[in-house]
ChimeraX commands (.cxc) that place a marker at each C-alpha (Angstrom):
marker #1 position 78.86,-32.54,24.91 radius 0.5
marker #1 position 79.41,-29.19,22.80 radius 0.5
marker #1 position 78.61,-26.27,25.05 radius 0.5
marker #1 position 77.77,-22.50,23.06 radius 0.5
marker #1 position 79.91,-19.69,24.91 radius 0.5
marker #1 position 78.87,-16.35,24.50 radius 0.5
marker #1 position 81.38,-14.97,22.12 radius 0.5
marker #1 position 80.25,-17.98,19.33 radius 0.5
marker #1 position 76.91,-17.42,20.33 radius 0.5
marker #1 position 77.56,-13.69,19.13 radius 0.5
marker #1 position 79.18,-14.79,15.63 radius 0.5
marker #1 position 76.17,-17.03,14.80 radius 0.5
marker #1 position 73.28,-14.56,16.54 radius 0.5
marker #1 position 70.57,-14.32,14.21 radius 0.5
marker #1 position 68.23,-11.86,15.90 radius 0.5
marker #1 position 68.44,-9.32,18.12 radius 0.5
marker #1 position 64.81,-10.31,19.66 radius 0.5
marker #1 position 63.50,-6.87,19.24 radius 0.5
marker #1 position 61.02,-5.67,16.31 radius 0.5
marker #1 position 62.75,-3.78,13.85 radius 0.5
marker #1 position 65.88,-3.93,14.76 radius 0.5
marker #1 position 68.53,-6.40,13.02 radius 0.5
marker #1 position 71.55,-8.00,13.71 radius 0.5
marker #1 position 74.50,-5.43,12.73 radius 0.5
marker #1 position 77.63,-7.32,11.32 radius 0.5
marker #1 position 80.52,-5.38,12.68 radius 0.5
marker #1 position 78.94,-2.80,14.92 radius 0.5
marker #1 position 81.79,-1.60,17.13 radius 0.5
marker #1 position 83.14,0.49,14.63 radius 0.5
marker #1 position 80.33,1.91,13.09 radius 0.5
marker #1 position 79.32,2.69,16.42 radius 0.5
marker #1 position 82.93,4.70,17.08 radius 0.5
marker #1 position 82.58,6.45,14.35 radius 0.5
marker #1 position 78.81,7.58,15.49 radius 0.5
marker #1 position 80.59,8.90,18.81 radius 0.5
marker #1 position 83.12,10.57,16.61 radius 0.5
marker #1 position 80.77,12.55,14.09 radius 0.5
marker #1 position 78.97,13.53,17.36 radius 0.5
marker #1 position 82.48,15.07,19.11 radius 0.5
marker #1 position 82.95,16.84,15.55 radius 0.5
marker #1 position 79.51,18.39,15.77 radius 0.5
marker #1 position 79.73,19.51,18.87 radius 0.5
marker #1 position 82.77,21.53,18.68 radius 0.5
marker #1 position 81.01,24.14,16.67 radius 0.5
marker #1 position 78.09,24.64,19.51 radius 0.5
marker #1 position 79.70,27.30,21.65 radius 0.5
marker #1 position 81.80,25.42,24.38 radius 0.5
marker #1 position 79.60,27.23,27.01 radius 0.5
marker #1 position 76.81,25.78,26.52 radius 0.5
marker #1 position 75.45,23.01,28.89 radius 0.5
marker #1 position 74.04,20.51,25.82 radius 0.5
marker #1 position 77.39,20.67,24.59 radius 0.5
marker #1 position 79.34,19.91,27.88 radius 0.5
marker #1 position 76.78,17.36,28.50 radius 0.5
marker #1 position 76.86,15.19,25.63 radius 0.5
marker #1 position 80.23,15.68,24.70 radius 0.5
marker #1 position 80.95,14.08,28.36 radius 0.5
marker #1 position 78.88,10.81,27.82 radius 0.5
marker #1 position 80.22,10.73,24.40 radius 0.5
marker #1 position 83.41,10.55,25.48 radius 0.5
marker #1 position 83.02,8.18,27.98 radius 0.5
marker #1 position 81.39,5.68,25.44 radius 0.5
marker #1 position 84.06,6.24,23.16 radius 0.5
marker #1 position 86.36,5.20,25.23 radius 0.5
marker #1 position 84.60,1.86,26.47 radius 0.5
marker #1 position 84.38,1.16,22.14 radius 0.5
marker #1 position 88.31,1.57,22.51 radius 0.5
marker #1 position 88.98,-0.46,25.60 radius 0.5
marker #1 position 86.29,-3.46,24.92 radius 0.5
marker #1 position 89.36,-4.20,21.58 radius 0.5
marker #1 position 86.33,-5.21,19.10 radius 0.5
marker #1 position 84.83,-7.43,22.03 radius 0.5
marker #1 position 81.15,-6.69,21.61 radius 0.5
marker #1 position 79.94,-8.46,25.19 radius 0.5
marker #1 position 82.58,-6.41,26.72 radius 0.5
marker #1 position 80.99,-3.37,25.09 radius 0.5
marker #1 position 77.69,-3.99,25.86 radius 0.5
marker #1 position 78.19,-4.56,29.06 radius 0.5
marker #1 position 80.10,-1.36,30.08 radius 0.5
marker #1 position 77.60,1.12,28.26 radius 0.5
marker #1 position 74.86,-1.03,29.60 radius 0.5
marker #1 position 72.41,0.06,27.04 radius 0.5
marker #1 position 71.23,-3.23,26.51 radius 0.5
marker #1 position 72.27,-4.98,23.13 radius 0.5
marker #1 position 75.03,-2.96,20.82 radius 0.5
marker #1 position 72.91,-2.50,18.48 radius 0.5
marker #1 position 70.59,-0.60,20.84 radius 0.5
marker #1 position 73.46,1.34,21.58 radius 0.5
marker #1 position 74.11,2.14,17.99 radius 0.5
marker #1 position 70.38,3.64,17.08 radius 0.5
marker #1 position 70.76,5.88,20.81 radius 0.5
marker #1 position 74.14,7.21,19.10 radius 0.5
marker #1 position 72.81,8.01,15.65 radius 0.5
marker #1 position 69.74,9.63,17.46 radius 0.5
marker #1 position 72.13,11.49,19.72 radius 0.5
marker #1 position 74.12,12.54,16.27 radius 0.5
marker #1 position 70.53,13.91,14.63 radius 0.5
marker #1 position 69.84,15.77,17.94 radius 0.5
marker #1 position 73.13,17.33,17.59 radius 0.5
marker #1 position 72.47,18.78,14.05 radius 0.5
marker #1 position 68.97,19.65,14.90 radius 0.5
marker #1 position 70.09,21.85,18.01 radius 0.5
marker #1 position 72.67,23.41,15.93 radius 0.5
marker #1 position 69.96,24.53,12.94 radius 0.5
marker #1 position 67.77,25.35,15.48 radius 0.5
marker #1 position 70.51,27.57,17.45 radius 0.5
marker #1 position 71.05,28.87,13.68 radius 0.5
marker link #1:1,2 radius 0.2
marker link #1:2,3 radius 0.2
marker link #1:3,4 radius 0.2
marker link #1:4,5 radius 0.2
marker link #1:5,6 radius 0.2
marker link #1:6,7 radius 0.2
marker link #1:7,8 radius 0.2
marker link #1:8,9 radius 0.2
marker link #1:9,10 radius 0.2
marker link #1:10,11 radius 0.2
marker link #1:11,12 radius 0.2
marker link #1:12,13 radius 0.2
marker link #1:13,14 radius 0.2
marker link #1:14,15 radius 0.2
marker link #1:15,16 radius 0.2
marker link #1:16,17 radius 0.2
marker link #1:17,18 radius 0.2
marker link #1:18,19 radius 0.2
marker link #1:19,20 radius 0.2
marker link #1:20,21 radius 0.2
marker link #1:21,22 radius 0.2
marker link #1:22,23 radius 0.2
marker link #1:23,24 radius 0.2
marker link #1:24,25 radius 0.2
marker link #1:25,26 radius 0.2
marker link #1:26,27 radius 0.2
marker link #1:27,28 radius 0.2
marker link #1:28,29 radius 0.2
marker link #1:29,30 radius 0.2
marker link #1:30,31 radius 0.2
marker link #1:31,32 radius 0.2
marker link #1:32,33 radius 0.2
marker link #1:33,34 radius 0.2
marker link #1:34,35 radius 0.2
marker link #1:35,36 radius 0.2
marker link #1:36,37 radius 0.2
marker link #1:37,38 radius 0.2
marker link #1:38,39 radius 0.2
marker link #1:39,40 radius 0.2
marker link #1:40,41 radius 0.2
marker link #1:41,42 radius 0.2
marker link #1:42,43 radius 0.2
marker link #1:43,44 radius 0.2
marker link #1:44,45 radius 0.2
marker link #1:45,46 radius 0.2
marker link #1:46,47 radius 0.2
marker link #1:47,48 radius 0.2
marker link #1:48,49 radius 0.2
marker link #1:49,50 radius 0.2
marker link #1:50,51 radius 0.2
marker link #1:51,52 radius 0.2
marker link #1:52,53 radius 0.2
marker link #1:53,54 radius 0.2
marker link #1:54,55 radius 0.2
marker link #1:55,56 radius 0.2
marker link #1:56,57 radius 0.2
marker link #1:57,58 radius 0.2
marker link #1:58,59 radius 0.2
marker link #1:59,60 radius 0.2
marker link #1:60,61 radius 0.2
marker link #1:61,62 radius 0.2
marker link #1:62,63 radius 0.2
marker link #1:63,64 radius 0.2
marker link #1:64,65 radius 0.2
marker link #1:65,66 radius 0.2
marker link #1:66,67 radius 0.2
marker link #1:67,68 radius 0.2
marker link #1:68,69 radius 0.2
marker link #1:69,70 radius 0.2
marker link #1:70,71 radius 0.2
marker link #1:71,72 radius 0.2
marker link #1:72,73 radius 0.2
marker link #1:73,74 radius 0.2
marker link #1:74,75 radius 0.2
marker link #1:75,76 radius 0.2
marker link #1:76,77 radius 0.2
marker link #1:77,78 radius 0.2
marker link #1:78,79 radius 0.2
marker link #1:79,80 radius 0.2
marker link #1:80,81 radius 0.2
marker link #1:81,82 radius 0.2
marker link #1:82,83 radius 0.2
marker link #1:83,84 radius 0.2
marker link #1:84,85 radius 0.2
marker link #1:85,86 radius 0.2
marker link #1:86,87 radius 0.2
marker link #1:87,88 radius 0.2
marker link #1:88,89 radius 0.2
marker link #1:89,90 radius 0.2
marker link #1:90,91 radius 0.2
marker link #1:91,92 radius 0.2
marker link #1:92,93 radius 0.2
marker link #1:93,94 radius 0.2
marker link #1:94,95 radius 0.2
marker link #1:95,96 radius 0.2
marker link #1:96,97 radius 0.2
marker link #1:97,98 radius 0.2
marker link #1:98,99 radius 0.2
marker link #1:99,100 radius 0.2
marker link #1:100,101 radius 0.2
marker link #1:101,102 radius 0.2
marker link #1:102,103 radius 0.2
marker link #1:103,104 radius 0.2
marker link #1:104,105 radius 0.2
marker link #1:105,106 radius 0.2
marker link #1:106,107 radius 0.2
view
């Protein structure tokens, strides 16, 4: 009997389950480098500012737990426990559009 673990049930995942939303390939990465755009965006809002201490806090967390999961996505989506990685990557390129719009609109 041939029993499916998660991480080959990962490799062959066709669907995330959730309209509109596909399966990304290789989405830790792309994901780190989401986090990273954010940090650089940030670092021109004025370092007092609450926004910035906020998000640069979770960002950094997240960022981190991308690092440590060592291109394990389960691992990954477990720890930011934003329900599937690719969930996690749309919430991090909204978070990086936010950024940009607060810094036009602080303009």
């Amino acid at each position: 009997m041939l029993r499916l673990t998660r991480p080959l049930f990962q490799s062959i995942r066709s669907s995330t389950g959730l309209t509109g939303l596909a399966v990304h390939p290789n989405p830790l990465p792309e994901l780190a480098e989401a986090y990273k755009s954010t940090l650089n965006l940030l670092s021109t809002i004025p370092e007092a500012s609450v926004y910035r201490q906020g998000v640069e806090a979770l960002t950094k967390n997240k960022l981190k737990i991308i690092q440590e999961a060592n291109g394990d996505v389960a691992t990954a989506e477990k720890k930011l426990n934003e329900g599937l990685i690719e969930q996690a990557l749309d919430v991090a390129k909204d978070e990086l559009s936010l950024v940009s719009k607060m810094i036009e609109w602080k303009a």
